[in-house]
N, CA and C atoms as an extended XYZ file, in Angstrom:
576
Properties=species:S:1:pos:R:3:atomname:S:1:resname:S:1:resid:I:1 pbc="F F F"
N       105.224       67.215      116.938 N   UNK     1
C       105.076       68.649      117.050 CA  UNK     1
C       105.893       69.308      115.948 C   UNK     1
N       105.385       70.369      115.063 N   UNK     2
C       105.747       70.931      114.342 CA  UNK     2
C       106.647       72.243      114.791 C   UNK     2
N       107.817       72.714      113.810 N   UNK     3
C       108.585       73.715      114.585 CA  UNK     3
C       108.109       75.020      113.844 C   UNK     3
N       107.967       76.251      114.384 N   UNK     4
C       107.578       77.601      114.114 CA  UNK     4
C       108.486       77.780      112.318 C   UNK     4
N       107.430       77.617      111.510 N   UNK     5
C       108.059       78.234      109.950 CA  UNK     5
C       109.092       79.021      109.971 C   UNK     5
N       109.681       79.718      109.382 N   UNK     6
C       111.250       80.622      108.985 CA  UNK     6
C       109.893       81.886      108.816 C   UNK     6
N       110.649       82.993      109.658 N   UNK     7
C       109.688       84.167      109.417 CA  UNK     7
C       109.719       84.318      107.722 C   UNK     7
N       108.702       85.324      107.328 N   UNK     8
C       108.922       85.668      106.329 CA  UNK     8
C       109.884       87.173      105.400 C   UNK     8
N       110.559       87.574      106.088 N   UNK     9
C       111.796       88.019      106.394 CA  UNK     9
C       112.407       87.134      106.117 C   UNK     9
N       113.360       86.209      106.591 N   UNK    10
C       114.398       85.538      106.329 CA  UNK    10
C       114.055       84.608      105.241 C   UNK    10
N       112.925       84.329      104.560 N   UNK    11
C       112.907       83.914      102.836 CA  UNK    11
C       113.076       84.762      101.842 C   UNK    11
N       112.758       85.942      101.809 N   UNK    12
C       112.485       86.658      101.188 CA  UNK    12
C       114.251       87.214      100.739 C   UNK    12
N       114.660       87.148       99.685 N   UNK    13
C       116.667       88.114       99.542 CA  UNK    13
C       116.198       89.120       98.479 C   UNK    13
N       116.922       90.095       98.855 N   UNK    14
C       116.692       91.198       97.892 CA  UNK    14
C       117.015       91.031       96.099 C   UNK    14
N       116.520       91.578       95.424 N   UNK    15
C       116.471       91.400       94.264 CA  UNK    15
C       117.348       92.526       93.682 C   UNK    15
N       118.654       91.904       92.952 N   UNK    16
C       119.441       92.498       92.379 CA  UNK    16
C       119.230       93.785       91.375 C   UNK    16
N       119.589       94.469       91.348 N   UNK    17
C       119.534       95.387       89.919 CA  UNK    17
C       120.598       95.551       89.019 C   UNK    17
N       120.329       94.599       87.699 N   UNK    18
C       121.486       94.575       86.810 CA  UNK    18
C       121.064       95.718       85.734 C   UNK    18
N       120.632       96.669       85.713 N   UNK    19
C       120.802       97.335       84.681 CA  UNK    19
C       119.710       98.943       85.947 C   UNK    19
N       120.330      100.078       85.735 N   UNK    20
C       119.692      101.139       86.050 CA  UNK    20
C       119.445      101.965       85.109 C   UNK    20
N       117.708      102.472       84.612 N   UNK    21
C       117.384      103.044       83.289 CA  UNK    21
C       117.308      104.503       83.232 C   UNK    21
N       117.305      104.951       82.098 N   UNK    22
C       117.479      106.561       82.249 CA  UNK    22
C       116.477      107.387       83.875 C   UNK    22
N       117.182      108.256       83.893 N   UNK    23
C       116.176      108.801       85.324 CA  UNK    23
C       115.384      109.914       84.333 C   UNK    23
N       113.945      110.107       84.605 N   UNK    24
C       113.382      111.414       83.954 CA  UNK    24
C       113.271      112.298       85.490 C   UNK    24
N       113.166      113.507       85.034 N   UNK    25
C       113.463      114.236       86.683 CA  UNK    25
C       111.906      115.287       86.300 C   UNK    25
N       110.787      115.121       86.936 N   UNK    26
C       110.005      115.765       87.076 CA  UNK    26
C       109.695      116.846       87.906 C   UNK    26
N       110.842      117.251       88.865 N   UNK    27
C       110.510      118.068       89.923 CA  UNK    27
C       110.344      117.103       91.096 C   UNK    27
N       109.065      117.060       91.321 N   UNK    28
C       108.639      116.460       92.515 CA  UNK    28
C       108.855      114.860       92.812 C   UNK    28
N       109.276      114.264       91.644 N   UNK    29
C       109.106      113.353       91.406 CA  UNK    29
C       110.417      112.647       90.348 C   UNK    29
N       111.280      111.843       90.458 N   UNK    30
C       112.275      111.219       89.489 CA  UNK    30
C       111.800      109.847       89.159 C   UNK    30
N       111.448      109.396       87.824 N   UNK    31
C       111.462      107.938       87.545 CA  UNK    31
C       111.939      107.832       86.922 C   UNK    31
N       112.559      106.312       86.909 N   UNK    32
C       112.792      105.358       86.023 CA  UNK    32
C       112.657      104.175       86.026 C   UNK    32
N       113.192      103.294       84.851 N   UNK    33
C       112.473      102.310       84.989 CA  UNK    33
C       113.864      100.731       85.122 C   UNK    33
N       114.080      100.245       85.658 N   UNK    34
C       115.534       99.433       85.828 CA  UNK    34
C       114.793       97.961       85.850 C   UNK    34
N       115.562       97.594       85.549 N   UNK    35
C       116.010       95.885       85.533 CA  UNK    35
C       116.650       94.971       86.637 C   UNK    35
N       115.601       94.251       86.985 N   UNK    36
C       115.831       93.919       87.868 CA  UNK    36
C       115.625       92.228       88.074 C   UNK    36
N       116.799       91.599       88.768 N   UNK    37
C       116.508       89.518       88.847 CA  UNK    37
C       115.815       89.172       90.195 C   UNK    37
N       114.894       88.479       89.476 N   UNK    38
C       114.313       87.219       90.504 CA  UNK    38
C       115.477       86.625       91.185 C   UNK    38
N       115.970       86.453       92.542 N   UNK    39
C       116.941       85.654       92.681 CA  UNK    39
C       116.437       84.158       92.950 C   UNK    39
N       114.869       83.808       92.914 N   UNK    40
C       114.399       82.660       93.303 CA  UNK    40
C       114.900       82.104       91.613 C   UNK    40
N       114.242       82.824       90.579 N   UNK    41
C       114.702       81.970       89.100 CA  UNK    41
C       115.453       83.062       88.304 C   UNK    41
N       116.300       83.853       88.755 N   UNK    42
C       117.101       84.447       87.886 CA  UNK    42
C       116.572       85.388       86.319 C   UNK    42
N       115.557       85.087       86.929 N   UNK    43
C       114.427       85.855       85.442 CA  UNK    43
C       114.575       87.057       85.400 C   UNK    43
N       115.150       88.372       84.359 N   UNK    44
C       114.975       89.631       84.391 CA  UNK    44
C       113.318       90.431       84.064 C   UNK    44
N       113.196       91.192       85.423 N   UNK    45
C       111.597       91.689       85.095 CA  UNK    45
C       112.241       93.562       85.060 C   UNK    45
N       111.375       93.944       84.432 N   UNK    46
C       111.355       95.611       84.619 CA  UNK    46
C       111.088       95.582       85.959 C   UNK    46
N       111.061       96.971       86.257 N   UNK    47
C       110.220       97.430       87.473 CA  UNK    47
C       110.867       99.427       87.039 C   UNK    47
N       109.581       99.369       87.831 N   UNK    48
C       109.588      100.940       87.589 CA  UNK    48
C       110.152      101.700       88.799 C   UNK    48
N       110.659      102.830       89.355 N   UNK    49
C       111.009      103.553       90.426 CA  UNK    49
C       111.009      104.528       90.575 C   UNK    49
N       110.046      105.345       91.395 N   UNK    50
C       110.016      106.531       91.613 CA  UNK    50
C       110.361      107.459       92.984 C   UNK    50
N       111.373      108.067       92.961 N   UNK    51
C       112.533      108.784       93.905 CA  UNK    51
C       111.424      109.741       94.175 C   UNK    51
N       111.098      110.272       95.358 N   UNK    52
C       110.677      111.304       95.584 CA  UNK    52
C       111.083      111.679       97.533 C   UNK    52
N       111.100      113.543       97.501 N   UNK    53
C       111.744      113.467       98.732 CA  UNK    53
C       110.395      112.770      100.305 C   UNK    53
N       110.961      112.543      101.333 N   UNK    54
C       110.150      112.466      102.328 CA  UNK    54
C       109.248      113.131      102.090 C   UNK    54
N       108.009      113.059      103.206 N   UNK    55
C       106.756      113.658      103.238 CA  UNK    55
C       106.495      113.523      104.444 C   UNK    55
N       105.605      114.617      104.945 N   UNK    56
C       105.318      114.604      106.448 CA  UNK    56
C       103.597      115.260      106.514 C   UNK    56
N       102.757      114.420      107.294 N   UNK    57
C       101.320      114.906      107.750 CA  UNK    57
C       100.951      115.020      109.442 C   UNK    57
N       100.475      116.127      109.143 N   UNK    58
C       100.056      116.675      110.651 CA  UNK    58
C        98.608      116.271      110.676 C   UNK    58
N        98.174      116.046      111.852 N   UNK    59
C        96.868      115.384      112.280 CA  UNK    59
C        96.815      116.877      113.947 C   UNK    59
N        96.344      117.911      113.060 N   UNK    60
C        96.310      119.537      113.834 CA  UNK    60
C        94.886      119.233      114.525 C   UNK    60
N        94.766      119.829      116.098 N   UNK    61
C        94.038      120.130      116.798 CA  UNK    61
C        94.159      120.959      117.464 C   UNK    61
N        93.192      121.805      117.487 N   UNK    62
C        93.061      122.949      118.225 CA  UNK    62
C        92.669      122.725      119.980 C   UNK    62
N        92.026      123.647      120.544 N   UNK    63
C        92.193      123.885      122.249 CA  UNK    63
C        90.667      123.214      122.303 C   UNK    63
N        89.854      123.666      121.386 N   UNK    64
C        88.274      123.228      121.477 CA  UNK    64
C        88.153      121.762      121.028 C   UNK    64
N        89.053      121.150      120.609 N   UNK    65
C        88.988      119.467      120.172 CA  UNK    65
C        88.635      119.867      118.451 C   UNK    65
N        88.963      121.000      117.784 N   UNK    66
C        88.477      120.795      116.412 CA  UNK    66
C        90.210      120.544      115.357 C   UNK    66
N        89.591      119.328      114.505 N   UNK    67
C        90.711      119.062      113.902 CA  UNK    67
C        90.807      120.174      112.590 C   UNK    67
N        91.958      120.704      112.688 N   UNK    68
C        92.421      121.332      111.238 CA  UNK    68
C        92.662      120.625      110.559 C   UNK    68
N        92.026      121.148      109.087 N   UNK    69
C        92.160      120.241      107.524 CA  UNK    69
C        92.014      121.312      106.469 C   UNK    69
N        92.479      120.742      105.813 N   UNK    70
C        92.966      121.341      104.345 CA  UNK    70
C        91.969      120.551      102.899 C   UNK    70
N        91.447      122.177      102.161 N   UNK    71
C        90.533      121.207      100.832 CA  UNK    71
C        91.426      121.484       99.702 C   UNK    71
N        92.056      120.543       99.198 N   UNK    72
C        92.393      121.401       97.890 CA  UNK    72
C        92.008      120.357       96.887 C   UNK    72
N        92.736      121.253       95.564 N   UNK    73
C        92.654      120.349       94.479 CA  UNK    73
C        93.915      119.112       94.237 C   UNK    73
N        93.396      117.938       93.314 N   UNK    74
C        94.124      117.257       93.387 CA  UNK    74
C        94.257      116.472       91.893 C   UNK    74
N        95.144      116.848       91.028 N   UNK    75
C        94.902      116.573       89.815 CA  UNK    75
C        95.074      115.209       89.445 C   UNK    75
N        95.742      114.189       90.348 N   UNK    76
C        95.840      113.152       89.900 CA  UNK    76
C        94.000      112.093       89.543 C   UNK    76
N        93.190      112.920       90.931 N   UNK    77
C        91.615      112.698       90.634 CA  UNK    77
C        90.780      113.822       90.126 C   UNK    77
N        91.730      114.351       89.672 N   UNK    78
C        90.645      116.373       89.036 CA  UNK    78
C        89.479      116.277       90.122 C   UNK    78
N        89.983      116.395       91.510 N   UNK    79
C        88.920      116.812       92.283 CA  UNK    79
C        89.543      117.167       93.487 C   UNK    79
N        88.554      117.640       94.351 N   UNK    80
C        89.672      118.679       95.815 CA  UNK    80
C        89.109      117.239       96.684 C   UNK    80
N        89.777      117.548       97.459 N   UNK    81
C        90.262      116.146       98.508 CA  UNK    81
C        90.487      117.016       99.943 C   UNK    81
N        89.419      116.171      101.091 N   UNK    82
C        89.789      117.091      102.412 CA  UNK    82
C        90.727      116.048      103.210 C   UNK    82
N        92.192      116.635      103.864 N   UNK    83
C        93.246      116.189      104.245 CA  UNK    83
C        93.429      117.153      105.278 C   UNK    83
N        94.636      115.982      106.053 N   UNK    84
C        95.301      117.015      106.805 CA  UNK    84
C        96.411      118.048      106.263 C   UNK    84
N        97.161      119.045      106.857 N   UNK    85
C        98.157      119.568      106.293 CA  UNK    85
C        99.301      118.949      106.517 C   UNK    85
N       100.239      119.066      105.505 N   UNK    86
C       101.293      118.490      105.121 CA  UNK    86
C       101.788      118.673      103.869 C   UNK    86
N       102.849      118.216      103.955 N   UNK    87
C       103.312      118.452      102.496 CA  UNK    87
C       105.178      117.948      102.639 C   UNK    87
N       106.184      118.321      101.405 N   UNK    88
C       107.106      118.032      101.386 CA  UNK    88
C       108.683      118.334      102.505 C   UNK    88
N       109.477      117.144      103.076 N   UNK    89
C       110.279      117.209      104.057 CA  UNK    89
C       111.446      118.339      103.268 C   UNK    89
N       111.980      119.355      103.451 N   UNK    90
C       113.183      119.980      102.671 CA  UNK    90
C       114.369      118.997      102.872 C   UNK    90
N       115.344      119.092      101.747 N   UNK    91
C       116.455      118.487      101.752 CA  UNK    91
C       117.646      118.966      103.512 C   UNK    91
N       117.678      118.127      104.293 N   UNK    92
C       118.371      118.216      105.516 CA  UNK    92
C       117.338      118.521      106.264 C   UNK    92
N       116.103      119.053      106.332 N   UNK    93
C       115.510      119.862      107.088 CA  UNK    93
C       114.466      118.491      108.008 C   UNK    93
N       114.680      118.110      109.716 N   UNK    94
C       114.219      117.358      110.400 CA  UNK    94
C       112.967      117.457      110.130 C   UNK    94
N       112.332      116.279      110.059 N   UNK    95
C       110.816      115.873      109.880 CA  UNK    95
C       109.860      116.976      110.320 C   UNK    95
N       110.046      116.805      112.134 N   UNK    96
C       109.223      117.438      112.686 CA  UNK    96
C       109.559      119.063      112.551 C   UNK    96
N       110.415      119.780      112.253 N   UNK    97
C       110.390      121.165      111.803 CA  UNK    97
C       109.635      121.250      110.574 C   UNK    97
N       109.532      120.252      109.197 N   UNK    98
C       108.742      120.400      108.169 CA  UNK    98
C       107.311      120.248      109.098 C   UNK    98
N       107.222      119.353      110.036 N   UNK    99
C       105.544      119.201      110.388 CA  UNK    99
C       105.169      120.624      110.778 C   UNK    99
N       105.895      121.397      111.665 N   UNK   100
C       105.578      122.434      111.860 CA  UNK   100
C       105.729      124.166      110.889 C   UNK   100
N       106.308      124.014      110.316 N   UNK   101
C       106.194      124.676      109.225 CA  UNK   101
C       105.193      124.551      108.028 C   UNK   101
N       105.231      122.691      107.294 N   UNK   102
C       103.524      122.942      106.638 CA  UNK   102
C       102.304      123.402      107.293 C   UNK   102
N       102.127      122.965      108.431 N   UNK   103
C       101.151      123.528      109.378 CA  UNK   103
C       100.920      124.714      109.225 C   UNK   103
N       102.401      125.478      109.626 N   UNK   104
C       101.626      127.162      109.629 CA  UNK   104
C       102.042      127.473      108.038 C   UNK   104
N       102.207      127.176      107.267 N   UNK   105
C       102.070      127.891      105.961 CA  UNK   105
C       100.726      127.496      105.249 C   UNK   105
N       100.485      125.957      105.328 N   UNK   106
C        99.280      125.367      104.779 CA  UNK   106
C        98.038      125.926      105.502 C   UNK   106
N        97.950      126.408      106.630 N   UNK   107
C        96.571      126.861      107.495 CA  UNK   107
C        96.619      128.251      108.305 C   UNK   107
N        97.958      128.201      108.544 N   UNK   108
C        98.146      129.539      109.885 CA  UNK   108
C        97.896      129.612      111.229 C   UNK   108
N        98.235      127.605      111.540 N   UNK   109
C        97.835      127.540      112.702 CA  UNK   109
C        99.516      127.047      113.082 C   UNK   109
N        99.926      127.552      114.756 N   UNK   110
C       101.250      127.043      114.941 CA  UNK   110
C       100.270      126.030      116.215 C   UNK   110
N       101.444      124.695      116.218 N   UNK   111
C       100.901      123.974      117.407 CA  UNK   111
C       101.464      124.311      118.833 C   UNK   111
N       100.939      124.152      119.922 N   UNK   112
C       101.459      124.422      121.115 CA  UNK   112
C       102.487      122.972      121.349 C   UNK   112
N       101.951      121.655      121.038 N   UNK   113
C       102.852      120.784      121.041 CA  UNK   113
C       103.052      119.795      119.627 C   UNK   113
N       104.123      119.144      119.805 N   UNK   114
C       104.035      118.381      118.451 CA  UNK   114
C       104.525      116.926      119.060 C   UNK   114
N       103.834      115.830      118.188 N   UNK   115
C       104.165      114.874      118.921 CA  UNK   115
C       104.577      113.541      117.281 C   UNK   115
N       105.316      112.871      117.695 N   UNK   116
C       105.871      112.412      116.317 CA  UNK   116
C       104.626      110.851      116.995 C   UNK   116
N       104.031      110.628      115.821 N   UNK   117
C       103.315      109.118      115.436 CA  UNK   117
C       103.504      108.012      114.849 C   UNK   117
N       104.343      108.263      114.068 N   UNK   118
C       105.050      106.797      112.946 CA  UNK   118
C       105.335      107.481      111.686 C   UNK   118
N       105.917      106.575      110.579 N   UNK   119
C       106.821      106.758      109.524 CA  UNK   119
C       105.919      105.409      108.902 C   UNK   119
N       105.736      105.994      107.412 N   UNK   120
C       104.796      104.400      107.008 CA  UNK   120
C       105.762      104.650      105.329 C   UNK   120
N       105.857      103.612      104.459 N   UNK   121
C       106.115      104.210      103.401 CA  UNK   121
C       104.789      104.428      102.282 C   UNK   121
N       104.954      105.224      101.093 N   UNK   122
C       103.728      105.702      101.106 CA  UNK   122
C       103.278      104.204       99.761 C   UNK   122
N       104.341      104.228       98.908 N   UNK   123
C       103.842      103.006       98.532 CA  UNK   123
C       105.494      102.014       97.461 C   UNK   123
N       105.502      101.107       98.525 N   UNK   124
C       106.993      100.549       98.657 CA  UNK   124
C       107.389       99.974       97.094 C   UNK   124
N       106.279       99.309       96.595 N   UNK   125
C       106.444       98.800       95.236 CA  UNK   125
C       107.319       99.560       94.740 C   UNK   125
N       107.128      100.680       94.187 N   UNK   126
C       107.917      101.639       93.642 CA  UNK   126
C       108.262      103.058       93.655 C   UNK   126
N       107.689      103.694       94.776 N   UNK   127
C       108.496      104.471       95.764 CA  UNK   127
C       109.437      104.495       97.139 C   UNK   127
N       110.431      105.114       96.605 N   UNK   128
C       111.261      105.021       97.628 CA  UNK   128
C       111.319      105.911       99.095 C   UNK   128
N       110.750      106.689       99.024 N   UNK   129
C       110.110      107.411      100.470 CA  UNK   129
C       109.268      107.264      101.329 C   UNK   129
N       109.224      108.047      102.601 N   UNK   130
C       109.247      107.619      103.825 CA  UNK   130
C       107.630      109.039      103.807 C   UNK   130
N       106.784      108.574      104.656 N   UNK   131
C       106.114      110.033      105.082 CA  UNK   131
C       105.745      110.150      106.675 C   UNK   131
N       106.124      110.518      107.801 N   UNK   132
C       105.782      111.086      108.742 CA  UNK   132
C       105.145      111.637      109.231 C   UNK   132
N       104.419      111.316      110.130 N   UNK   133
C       103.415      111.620      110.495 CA  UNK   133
C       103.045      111.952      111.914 C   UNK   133
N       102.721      113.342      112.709 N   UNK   134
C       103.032      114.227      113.613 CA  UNK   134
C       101.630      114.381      114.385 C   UNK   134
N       101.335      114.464      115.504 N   UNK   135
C       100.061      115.224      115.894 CA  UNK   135
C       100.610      116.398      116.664 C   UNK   135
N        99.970      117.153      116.095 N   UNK   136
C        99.777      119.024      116.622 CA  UNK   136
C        98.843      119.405      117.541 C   UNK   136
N        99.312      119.471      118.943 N   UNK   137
C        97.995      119.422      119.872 CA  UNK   137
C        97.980      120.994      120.110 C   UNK   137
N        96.938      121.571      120.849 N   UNK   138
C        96.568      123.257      121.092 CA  UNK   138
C        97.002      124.138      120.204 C   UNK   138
N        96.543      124.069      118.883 N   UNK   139
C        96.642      124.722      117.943 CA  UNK   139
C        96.113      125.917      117.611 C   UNK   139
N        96.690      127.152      117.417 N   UNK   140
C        95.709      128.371      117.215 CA  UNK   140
C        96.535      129.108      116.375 C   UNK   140
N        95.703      129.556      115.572 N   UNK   141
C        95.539      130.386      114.771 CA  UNK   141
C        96.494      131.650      114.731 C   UNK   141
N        97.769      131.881      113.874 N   UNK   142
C        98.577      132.648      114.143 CA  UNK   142
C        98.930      133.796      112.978 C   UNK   142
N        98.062      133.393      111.739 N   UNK   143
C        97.905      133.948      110.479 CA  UNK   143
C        97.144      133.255      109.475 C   UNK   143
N        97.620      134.422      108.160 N   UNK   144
C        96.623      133.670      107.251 CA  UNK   144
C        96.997      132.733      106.822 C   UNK   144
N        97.861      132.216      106.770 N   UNK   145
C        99.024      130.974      106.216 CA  UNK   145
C        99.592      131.467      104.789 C   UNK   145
N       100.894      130.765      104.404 N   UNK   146
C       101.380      131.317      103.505 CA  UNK   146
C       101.605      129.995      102.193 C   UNK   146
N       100.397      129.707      102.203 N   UNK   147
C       100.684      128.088      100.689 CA  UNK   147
C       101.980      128.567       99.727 C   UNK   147
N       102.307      127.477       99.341 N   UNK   148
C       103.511      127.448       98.284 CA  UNK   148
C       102.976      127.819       97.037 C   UNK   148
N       103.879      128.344       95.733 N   UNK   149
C       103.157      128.466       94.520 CA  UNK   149
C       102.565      127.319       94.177 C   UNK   149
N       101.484      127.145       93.362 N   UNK   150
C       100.780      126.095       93.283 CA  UNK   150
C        99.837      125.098       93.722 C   UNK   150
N        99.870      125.857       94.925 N   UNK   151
C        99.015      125.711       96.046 CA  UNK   151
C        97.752      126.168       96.643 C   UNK   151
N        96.067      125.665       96.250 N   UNK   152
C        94.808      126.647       96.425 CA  UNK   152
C        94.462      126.094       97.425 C   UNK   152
N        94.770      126.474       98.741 N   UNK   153
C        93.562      125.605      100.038 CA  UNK   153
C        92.868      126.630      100.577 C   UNK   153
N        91.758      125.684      100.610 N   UNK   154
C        90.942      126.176      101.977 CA  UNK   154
C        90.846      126.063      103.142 C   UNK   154
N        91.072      126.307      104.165 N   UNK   155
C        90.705      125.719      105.782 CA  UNK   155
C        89.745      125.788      106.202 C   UNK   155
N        89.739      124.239      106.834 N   UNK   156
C        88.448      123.798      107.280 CA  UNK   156
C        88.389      123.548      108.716 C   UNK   156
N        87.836      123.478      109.563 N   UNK   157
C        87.642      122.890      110.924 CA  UNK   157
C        86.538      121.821      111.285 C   UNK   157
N        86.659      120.929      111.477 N   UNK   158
C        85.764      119.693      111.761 CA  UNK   158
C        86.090      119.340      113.630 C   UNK   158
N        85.066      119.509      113.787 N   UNK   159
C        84.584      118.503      115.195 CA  UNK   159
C        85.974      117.037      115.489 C   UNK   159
N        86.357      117.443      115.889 N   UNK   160
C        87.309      115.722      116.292 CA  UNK   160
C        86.793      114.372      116.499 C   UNK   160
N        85.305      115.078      116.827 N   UNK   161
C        84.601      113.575      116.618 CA  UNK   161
C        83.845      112.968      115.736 C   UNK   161
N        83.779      114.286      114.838 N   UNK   162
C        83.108      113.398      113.359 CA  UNK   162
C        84.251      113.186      112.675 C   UNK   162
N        85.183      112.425      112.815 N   UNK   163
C        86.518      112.228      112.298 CA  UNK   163
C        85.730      110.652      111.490 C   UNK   163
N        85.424      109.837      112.203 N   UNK   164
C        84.927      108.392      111.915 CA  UNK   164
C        84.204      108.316      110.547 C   UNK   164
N        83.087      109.370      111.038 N   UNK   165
C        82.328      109.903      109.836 CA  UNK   165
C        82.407      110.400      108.571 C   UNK   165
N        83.408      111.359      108.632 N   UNK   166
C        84.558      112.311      107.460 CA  UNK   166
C        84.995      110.717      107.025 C   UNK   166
N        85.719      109.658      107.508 N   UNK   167
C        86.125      108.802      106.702 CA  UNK   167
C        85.461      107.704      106.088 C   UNK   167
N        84.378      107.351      107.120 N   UNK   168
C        83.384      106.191      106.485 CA  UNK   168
C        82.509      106.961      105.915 C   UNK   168
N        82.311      108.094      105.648 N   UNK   169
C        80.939      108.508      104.160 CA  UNK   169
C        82.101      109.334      103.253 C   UNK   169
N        83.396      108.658      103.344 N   UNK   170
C        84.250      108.975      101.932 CA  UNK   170
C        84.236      110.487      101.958 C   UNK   170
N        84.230      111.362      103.206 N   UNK   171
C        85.010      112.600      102.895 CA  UNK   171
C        86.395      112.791      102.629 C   UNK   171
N        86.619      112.038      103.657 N   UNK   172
C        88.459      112.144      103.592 CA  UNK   172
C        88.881      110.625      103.010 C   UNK   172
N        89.477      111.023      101.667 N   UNK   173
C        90.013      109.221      100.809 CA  UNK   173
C        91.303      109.397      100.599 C   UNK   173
N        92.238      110.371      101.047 N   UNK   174
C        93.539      109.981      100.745 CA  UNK   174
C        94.243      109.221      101.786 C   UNK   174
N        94.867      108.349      100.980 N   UNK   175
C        95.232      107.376      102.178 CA  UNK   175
C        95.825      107.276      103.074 C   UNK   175
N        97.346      108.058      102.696 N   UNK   176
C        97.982      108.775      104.081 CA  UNK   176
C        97.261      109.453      105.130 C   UNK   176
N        96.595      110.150      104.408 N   UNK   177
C        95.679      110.718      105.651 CA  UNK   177
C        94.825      110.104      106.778 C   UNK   177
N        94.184      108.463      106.163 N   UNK   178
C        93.732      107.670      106.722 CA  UNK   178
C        95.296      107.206      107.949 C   UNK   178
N        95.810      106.433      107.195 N   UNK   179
C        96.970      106.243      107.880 CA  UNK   179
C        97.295      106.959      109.111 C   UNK   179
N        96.909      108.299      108.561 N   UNK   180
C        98.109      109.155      110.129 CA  UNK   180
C        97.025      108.681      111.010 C   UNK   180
N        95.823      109.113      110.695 N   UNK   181
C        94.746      109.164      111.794 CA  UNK   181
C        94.263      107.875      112.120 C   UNK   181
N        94.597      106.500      111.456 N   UNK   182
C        95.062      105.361      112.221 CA  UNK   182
C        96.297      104.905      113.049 C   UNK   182
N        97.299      105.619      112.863 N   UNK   183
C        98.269      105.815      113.772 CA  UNK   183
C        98.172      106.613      115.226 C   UNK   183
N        97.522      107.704      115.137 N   UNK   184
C        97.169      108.613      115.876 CA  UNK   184
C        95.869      107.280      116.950 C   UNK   184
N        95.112      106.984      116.315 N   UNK   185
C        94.280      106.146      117.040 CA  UNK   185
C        95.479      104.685      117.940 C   UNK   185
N        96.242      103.687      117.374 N   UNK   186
C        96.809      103.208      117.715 CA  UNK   186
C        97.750      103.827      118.664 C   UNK   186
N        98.688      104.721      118.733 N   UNK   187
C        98.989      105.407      119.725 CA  UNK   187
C        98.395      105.408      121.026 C   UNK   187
N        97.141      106.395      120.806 N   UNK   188
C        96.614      106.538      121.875 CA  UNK   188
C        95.604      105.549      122.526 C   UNK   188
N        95.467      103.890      121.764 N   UNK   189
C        95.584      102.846      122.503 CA  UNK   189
C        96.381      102.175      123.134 C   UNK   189
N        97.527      102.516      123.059 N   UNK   190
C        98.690      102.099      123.511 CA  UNK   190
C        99.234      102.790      124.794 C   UNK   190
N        98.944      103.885      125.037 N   UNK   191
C        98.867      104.401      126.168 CA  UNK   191
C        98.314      104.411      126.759 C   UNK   191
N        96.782      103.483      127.140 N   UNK   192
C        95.958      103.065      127.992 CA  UNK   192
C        96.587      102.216      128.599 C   UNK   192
């Protein structure tokens, strides 16, 4: 009989950083690029790193079962992208107060409840942040919302049940967004 392998966790040791490279500070975004050892062969590889603050997405529903979403533009694909609302955590400021604040600035809807879903990172290779992810249940409409500079949305309302649909005919492709609303689904298998 064979004994259960060493998880893969306990092979894996963190990889040193012998050299940290200039930081460029973009605003939203800080990279650089550092040096870093294999500790399996001691080999120095680059690697790139990009600092950026938390992030938090709301997965908003209203009293009638319709999910709130947001169209905007998105320059990294020069095209508008339908998402949930969300956007950046403020420095000190608790997750779920940013969930509820992008909410009503991004749409103008406040939630009656808020419910926290998971923390995923958005992409570990070489970001170092966290994004959060909230569901907003009995949501209504409390203004026009107030977007940040730089900011063109539209609000949208979709059926809660063509949610499946919005994602398998490639309406909604950002991936966090997939994410929350696979979290949101896992959840509420878990409470069956």
């Amino acid at each position: 009989m064979s004994s259960a392998p060493e998880s893969p966790k306990s092979q894996v040791k963190p990889w040193p950083r012998l050299r940290r490279g200039l930081e460029h500070d973009f605003t939203v975004v800080k990279v650089r690029e550092d040096v870093m050892a294999d500790p399996r062969t001691n080999m120095e590889h680059r690697r790139v790193r990009m600092d950026c603050a938390d992030w938090v997405n709301v997965i908003a529903v209203t009293k009638q079962d319709e999910l709130v979403m947001v169209r905007q533009f998105r320059c990294g694909i020069d095209a508008a992208t339908l998402e949930a609302p969300g956007g950046v955590i403020d420095p000190g400021e608790d997750p779920a107060t940013a969930a509820a604040r992008e909410l009503e600035e991004e749409t103008g809807y406040r939630a009656g409840r808020l419910e926290a879903l998971g923390v995923v990172h958005p992409n570990p290779a070489f970001q170092s942040n966290r994004c959060h992810t909230y569901l907003a249940l009995d949501c209504e409409r409390v203004s026009d919302g107030d977007p940040d500079d730089g900011e063109d949305i539209a609000v949208e309302l979709h059926p809660r049940a063509d949610l499946p649909r919005l994602i398998l005919e490639g309406h909604i492709t950002h991936s966090l967004v997939v994410v929350a609303f696979f979290l949101e689904r896992l959840r509420a298998e878990a409470k069956r």
